[in-house]
N, C-alpha and C positions, 0 to 999 in steps of 0.2 A: 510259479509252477514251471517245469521246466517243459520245454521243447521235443515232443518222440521224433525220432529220425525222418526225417520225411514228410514233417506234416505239421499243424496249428496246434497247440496248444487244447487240448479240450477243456472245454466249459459246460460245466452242469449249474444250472439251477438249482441250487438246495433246497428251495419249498418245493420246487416240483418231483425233486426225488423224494422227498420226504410225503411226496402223497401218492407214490405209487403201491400199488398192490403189494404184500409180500410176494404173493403164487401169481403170475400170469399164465391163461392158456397160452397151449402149446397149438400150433396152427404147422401143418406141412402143406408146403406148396413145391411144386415141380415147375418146372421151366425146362427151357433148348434153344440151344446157340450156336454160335460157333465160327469156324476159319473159314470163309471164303476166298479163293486164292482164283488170283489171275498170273499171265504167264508173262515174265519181264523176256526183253531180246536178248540179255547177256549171256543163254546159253541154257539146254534143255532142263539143268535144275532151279536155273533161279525163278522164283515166286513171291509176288506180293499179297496182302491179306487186309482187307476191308476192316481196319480197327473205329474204336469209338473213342471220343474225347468227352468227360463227362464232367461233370461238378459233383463230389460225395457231398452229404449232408452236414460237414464242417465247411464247406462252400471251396475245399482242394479242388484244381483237377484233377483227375486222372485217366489213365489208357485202359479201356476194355475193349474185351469181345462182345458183339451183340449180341444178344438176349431177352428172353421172355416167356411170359407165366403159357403155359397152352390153354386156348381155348375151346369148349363144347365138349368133343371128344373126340380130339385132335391128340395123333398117337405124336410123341417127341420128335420125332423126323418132320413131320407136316409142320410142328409150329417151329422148330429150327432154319426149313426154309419160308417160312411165314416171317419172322422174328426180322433174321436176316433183311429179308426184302424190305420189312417196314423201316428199319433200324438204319440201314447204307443205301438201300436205291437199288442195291444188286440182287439179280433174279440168281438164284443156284439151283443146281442139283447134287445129293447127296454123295459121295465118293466113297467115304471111310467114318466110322465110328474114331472119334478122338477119346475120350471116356468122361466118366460122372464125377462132377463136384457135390458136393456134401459138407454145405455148412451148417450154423447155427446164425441168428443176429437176434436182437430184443428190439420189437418196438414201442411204444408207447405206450399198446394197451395189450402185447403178446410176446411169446416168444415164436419167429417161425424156424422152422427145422426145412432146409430150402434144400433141392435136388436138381442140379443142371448137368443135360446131358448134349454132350458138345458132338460136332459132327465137322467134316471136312467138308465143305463143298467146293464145285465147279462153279467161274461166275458164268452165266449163261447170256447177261445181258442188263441191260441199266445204265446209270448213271448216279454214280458218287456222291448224297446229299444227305442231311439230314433233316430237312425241309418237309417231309412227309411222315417222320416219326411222329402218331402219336400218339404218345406219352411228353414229348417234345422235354425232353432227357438228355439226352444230345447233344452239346457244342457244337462238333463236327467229326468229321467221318475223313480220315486218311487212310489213304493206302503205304503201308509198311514191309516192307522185305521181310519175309519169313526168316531168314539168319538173324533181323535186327530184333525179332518180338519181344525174347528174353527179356532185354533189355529195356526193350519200351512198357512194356504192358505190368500196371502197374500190383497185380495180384500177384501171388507167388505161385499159387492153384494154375491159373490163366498163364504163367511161365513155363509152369511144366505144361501144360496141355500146347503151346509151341514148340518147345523140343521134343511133346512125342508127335509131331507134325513132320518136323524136322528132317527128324528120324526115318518114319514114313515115307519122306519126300527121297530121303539118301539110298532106302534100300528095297524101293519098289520101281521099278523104270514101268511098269505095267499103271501104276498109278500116275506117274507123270507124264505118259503119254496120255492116258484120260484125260489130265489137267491141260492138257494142249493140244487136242488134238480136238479142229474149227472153232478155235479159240476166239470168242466175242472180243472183237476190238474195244476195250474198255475204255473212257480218257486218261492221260498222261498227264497230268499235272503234274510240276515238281514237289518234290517229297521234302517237309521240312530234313 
């Protein structure tokens, strides 16, 4: 079997396909996540973003943004910066609507029909970890330049929603003085 771009080989178990349902329910779940940015010294636009380092279920890594289902009746904004805090360490507050993903995936016993609504925040305070997520999901938590995310973040959904960040960041100086203005001294680790 050959190799897809990027990734392991899939393997399916034949008896176990062959004992799945034809029809599984359909399950919709909503979630909220998103870009948390801190402000770099190189100069009023440049910004870094609290990404995640994850393992998919073919056991890859990969680069996301943080995320999660809402709980009780928690409007998307409130588990965004819930999500956030549990997922990086980093406290936010909201800035800017980034906008909604909208997929599909099949699990084992459903199909869910998933909804994520991404949000820009400010970091307001914390510490860089992923030691208190849990779901304990997580590898690790870096911080990434917003010019670099395209490139690093391994969705193509979660690519575009950094270039309309990006974008955001280039054509709003009303936004990026928010993003820096008594800006939480965050840590400075080096960035791979």
């Amino acid at each position: 079997m050959p190799t897809p771009p990027g990734g392991a080989p899939l393997r399916v178990n034949p008896a176990r396909r062959a004992a799945a349902p034809a029809h599984l329910p359909v399950v919709d779940e909503t979630s909220a996540g998103g870009l948390v940015l801190r402000p770099e010294p190189e100069g009023p636009g440049a910004f870094s973003a609290a990404v995640l380092l994850r393992r998919n279920r073919t056991g890859r890594l990969e680069w996301c943004l943080p995320k999660g289902h809402l709980e009780g009746r928690e409007t998307p904004q409130e588990a965004a910066v819930r999500e956030i805090h549990e997922e990086t360490g980093i406290r936010g507050s909201i800035q800017a609507e980034l906008g909604v993903i909208d997929y599909w995936f099949t699990g084992e016993d459903r199909r869910v029909h998933k909804v994520v609504h991404h949000y820009l925040l400010r970091a307001e305070g914390g510490r860089l970890t992923v030691e208190d997520d849990p779901d304990g999901e997580a590898e690790d938590a870096l911080w990434v330049r917003v010019d670099e995310l395209s490139e690093r973040l391994s969705y193509p959904n979660e690519q575009r929603l950094a270039a309309v960040a990006l974008d955001l960041l280039a054509s709003s100086s009303g936004l990026r003085d928010a993003l820096r203005a008594d800006a939480f001294p965050t840590e400075r680790p080096d960035l791979p």
